[in-house]
N, C-alpha and C positions, 0 to 999 in steps of 0.2 A: 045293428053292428056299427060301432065307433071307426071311424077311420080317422089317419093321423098320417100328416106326410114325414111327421120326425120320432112316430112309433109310440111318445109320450103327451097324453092327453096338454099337461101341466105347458111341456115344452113347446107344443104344437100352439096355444093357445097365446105364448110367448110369440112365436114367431108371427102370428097374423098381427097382434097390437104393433109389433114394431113395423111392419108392414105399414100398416094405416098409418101411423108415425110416419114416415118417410114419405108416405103420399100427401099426407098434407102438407107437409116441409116442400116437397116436390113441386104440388100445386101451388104454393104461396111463395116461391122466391121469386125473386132475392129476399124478400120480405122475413125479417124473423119471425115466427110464432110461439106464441106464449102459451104454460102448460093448463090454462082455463081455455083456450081454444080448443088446446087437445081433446083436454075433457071434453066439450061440449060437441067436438066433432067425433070424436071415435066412442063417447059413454064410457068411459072408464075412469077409474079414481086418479086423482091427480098425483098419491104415493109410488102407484102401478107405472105412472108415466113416466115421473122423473127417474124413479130406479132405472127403465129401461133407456130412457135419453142419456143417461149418464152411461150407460152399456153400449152404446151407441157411438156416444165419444169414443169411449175408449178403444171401439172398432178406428176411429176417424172419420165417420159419415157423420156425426153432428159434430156443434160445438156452439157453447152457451154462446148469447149476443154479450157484448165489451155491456154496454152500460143497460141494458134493459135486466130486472131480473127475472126468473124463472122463464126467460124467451131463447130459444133455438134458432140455428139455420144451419143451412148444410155447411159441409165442412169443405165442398170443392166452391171453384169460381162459377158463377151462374155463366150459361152461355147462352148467345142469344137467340130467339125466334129463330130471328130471318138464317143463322148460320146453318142450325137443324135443319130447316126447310129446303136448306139450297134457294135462296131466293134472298133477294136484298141485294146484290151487286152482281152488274155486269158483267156478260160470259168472257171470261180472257181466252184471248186468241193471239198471241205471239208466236216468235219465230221457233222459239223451246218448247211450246206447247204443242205445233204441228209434228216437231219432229218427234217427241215420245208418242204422240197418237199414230203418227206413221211408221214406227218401228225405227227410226234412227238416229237411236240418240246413245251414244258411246258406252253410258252408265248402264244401261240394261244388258246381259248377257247374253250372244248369239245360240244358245243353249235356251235360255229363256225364250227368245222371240220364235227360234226355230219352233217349237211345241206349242207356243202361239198361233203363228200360221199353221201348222199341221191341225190342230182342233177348228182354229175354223173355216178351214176347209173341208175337216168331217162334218161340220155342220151345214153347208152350202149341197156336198152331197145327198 
């Protein structure tokens, strides 16, 4: 028995290439990738690829590179390691950072904090 997460063999089959498309886009930025990489990273024909990169555009997760031809890259700004990781700069600790973590900083709502403390204090119980 065929399973299909989108019901349609054809459709379903669609959605894994672009899949793999995005993960190699994924994996290789900021770097553009061109549609003979594709090919030779995901086995699929290079017509198959560009139809769906150009499908891709048009969502806004690709867009062709300025001067390379047949090369892609993602369509947002790459960000970097260290920001995902949370690592790469200094823990800040200022005077605005104590008071949000201590519950008083004006901008938060006493409605908010109230249910703050009350949950963790059901958790200390």
């Amino acid at each position: 028995m065929d399973h299909y997460i989108l019901c349609d063999g054809a459709l379903h089959d669609r959605f894994l290439t672009a899949t793999e498309i995005l993960g190699c886009l994924v994996s290789r930025a900021p770097r553009p990738v061109s549609i003979a990489e594709l090919e030779g990273d995901t086995g699929h024909p290079a017509t198959e690829l560009l139809k769906l990169c150009k499908g891709l555009q048009r969502a806004a997760l690709l867009m062709p590179h300025e001067s390379l031809r047949d090369a892609w890259m993602l369509a947002c700004a790459p960000v970097p390691n260290s920001s995902v990781l949370g690592v790469g700069h200094a823990p800040t600790d200022s005077a605005e950072v104590r008071r949000v973590a201590l519950g008083f900083d004006e901008r938060v709502s006493n409605d908010f904090k109230d249910a703050y403390r009350c949950a963790a204090n059901k958790e200390q119980a």
